[in-house]
ZAPA-497783 format. One record per atom (N, C-alpha, C, O): residue in three letters; z, x, y. Coordinates in steps of 0.2 Angstrom, whole numbers, plus 2048, in hexadecimal, padded with zeros to 3 digits. Layout:
REM ZAPA-497783
ALAZXY
...
//
This chain:
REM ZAPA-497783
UNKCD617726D
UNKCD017326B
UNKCCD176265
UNKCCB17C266
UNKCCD17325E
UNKCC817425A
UNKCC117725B
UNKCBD17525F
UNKCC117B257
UNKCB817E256
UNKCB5179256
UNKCB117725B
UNKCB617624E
UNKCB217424C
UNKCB416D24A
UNKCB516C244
UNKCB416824D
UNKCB916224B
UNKCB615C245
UNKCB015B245
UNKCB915A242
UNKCB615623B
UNKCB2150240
UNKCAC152241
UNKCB214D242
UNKCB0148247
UNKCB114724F
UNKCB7149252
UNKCAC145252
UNKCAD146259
UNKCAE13E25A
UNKCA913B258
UNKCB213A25D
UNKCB413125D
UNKCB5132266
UNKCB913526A
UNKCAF12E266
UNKCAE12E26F
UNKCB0125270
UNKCAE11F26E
UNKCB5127272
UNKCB611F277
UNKCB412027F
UNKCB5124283
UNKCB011B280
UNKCAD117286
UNKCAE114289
UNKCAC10E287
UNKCB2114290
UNKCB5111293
UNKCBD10D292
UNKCBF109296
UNKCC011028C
UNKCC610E28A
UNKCCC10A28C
UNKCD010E28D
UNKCD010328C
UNKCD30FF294
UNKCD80FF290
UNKCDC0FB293
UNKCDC10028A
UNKCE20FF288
UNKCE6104286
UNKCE5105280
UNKCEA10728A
UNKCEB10E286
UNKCF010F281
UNKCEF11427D
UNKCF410B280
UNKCF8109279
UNKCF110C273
UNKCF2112271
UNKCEB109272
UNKCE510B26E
UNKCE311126D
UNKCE2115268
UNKCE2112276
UNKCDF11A275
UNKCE7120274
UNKCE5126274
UNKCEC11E274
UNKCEF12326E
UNKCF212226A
UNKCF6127268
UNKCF111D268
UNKCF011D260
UNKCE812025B
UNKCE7122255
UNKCE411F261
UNKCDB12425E
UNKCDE129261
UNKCD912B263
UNKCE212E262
UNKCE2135267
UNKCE6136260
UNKCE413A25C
UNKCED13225D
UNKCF3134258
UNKCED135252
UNKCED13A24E
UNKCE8131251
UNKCE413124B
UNKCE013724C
UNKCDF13A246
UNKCDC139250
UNKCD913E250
UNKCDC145251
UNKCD914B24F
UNKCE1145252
UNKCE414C250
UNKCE814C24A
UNKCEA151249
UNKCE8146246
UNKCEC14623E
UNKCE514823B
UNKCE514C237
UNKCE014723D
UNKCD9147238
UNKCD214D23C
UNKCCC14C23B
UNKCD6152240
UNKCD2156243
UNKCCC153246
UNKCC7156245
UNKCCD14C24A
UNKCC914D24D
UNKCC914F255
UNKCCE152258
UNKCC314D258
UNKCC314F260
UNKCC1149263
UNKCBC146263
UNKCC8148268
UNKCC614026C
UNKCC3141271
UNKCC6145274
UNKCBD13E274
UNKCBA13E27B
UNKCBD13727C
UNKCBE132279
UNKCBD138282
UNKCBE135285
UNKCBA13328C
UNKCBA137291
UNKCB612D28D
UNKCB112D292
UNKCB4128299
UNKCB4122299
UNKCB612A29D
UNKCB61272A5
UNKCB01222A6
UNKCAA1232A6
UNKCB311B2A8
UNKCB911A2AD
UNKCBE1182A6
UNKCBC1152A1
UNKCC411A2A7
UNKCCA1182A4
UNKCCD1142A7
UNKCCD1152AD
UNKCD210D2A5
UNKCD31082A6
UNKCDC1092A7
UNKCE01052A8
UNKCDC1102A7
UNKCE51112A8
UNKCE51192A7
UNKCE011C2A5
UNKCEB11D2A9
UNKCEA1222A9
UNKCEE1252A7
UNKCF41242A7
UNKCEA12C2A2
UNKCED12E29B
UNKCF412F29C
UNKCF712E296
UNKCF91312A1
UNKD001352A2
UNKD0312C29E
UNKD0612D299
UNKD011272A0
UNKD061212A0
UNKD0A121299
UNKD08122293
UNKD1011F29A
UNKD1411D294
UNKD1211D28D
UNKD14120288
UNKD0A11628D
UNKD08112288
UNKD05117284
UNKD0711827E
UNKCFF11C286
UNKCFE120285
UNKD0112527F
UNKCFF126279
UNKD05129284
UNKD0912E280
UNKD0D12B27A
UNKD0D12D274
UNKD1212627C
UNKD16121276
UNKD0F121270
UNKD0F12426B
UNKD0A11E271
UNKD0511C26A
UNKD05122268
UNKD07122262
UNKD0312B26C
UNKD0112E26B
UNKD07132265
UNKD06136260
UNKD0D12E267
UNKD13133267
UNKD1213A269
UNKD0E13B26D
UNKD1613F265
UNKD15145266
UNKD12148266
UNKD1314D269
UNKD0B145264
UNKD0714B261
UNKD0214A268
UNKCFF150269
UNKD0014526D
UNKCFD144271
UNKCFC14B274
UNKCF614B277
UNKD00152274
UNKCFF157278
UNKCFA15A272
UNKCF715E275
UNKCF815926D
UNKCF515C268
UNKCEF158266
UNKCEB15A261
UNKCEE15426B
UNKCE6153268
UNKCDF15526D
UNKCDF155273
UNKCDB156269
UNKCD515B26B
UNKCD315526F
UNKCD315026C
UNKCD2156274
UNKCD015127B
UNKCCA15427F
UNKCCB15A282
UNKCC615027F
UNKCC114F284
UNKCBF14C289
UNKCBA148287
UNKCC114B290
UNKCC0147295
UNKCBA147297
UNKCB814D297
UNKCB5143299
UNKCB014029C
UNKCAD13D2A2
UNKCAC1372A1
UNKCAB1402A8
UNKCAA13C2AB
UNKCA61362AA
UNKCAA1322AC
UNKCA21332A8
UNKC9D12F2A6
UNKC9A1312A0
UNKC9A13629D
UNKC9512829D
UNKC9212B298
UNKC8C12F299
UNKC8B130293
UNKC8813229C
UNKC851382A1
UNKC8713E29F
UNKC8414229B
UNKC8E13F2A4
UNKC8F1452A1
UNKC9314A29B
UNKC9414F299
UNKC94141299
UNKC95144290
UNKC9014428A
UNKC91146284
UNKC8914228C
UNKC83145289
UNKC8214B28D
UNKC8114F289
UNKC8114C292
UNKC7F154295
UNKC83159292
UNKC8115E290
UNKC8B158292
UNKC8F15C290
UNKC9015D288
UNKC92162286
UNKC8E158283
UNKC9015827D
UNKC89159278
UNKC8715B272
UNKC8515727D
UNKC7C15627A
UNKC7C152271
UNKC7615226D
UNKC8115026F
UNKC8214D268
UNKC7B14B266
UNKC78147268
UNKC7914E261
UNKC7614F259
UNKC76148254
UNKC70146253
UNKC7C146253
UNKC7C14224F
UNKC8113C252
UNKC8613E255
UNKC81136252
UNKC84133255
UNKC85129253
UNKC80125254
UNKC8A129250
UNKC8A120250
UNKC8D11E253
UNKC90122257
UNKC8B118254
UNKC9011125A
UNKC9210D256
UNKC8E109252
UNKC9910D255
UNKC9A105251
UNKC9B0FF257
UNKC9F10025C
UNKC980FC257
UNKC980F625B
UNKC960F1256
UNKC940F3250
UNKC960E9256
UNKC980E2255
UNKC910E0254
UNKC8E0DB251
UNKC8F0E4258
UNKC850E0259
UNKC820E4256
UNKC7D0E6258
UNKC830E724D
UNKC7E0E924B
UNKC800E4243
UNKC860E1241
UNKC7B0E523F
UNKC7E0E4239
UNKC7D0E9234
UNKC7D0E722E
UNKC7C0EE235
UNKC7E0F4232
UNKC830F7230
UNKC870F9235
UNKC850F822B
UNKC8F0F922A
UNKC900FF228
UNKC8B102225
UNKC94101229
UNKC9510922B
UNKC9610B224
UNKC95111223
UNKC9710821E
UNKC9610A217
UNKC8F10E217
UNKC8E113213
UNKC8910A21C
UNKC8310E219
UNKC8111421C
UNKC7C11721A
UNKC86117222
UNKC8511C223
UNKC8612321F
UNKC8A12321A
UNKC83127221
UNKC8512D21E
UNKC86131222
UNKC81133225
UNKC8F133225
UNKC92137228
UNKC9013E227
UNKC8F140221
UNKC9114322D
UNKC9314A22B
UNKC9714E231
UNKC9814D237
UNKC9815222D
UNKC9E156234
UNKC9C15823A
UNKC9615923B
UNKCA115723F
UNKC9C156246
UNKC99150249
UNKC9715024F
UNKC9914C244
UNKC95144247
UNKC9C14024D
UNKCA214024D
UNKC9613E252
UNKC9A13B255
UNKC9B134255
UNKC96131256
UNKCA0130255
UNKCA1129254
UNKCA312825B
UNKCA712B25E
UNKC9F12025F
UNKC9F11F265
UNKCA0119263
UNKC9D11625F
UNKCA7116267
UNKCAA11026A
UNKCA910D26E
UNKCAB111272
UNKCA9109271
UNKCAA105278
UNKCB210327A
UNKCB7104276
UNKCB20FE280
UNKCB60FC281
UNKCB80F727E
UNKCB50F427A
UNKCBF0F627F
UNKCC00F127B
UNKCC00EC27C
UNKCC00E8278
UNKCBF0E9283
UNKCBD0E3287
UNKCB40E1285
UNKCB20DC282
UNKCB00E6287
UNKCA80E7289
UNKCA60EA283
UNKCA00E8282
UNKCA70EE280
UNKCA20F327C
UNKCA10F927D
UNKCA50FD27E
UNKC980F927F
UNKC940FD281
UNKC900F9285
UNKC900F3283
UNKC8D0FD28B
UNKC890F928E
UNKC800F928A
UNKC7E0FE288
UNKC7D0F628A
UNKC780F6287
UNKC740FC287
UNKC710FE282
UNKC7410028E
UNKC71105290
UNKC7110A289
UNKC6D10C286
UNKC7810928A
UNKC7B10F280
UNKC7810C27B
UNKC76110278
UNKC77107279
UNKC73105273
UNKC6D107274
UNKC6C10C271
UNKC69105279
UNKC6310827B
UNKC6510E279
UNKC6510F273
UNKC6711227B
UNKC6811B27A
UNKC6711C274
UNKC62120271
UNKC6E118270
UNKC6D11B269
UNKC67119264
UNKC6511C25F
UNKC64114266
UNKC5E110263
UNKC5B115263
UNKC5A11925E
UNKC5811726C
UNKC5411E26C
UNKC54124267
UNKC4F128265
UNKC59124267
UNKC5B12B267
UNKC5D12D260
UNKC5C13225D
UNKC6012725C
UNKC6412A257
UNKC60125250
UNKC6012524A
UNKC5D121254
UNKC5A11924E
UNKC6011424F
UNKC66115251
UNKC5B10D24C
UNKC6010724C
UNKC66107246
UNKC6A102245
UNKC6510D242
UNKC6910D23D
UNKC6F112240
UNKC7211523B
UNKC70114243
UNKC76117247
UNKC7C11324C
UNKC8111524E
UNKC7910C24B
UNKC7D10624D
UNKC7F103249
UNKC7C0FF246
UNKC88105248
UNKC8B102241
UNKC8F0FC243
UNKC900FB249
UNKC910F923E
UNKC990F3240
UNKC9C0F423A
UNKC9A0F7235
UNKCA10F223C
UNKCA70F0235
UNKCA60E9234
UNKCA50E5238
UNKCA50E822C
UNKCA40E222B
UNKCAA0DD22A
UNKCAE0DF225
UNKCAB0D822E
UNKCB00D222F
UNKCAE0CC230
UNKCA90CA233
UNKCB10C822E
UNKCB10BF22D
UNKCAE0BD233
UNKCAF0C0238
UNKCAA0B9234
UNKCA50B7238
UNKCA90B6241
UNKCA70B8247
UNKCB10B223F
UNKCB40B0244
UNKCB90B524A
UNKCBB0B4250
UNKCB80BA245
UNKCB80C2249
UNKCB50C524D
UNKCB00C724B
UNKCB80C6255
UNKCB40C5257
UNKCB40CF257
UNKCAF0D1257
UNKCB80D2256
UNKCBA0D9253
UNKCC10DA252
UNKCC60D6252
UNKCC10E2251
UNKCC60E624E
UNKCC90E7253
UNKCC60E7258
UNKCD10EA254
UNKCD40EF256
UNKCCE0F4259
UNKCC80F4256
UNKCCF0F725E
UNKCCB0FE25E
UNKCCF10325D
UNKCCD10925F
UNKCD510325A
UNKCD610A256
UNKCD6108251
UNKCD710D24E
UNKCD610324F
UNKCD4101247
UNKCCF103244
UNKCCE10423E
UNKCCB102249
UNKCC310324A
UNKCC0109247
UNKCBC10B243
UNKCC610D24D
UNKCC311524D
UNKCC4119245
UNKCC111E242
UNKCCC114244
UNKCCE118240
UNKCCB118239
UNKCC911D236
UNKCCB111237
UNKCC510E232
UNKCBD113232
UNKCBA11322D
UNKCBC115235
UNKCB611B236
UNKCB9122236
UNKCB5127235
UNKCBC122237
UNKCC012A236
UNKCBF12B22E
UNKCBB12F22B
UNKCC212622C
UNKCC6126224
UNKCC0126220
UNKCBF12921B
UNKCBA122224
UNKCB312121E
UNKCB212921F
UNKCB512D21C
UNKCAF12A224
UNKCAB133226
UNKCB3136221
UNKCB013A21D
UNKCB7137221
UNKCBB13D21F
UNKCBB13D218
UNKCBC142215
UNKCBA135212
UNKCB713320E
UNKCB313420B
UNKCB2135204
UNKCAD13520F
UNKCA813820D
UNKCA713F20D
UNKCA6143208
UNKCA8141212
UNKCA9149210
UNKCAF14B20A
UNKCAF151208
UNKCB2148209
UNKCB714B204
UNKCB514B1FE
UNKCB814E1F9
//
C-alpha cells in the first residue's frame, strides 16, 4: 500500500464489478488508493472483476470498508469531493490537492442524501461536483466518471 497516494477515489456501495476494475486498473496506473465501501453488489474474487482489473488488480492500493461509518472513523478525511448529478458545481472549479478524496456512489442510487448532508456539513456546498453533460443525460460511466477526475486532480498538480 502506498504512503502517500495522489488521490483517495472512494466508491459507495459499488453493483457492477466490470466498473470497479476498471477504477481499481486506473488507480494503480495513476497511484491512487481505492476504497472501497460495503455493502458490495458482487464479490471482488468474481471473474468481471479481475478480467477489467486485468493483471494489475493484485497491485492496486485497496481499502475495504465496512460501511460509510467506519470509513469516516477509520480515514477521518480532511478534504473531500462528491461528484454526483445533483449539484451544479463542475469539477473544473475545484481546486484539487494530493490526498484529496473523490467520493462516488452507486451506480444505480448515488449517495444517500445522509452523505450530501455530511459533505454540505462538513466540507461546503462547493465540495458537491458534476461533470457537465447534455441535459438528456441521465450520467456517466462510473469509471468514466472516476477517471475524468483522476485526470483533472493529476492535471492540476502537474
Amino acid at each position: 500500500m502506498a504512503k502517500d497516494p495522489l488521490f483517495n477515489i472512494v466508491l459507495l456501495c459499488p453493483q457492477i464489478p466490470n466498473n470497479t476494475g476498471n477504477i481499481g486498473r486506473s488507480a494503480m496506473a495513476t497511484g491512487c488508493r481505492l476504497h472501497l465501501i460495503h455493502p458490495l453488489a458482487f464479490d471482488l474474487s468474481i471473474k468481471a472483476v479481475r478480467r477489467s482489473g486485468m493483471d494489475y488488480w493484485r497491485d492496486v492500493d485497496l481499502m475495504e470498508h465496512q460501511d460509510w461509518k467506519s470509513f469516516l472513523h477509520s480515514e477521518k478525511p480532511k478534504r473531500l469531493w462528491l461528484f454526483t448529478t445533483k449539484s451544479a458545481e463542475t469539477y473544473w472549479n475545484a481546486n484539487f490537492q494530493r490526498g484529496d478524496y473523490f467520493l462516488f456512489g452507486s451506480e444505480q442510487h448515488g449517495v444517500p442524501l445522509e452523505v450530501h448532508d455530511w459533505v454540505t456539513q462538513t466540507q461546503g456546498d462547493h465540495a458537491r461536483l458534476c461533470l457537465p453533460m447534455e441535459q438528456e443525460a441521465r450520467s456517466l460511466n462510473l469509471a468514466t466518471a472516476v477517471c475524468t477526475a483522476v485526470y483533472e486532480g493529476l492535471r492540476q498538480l502537474q
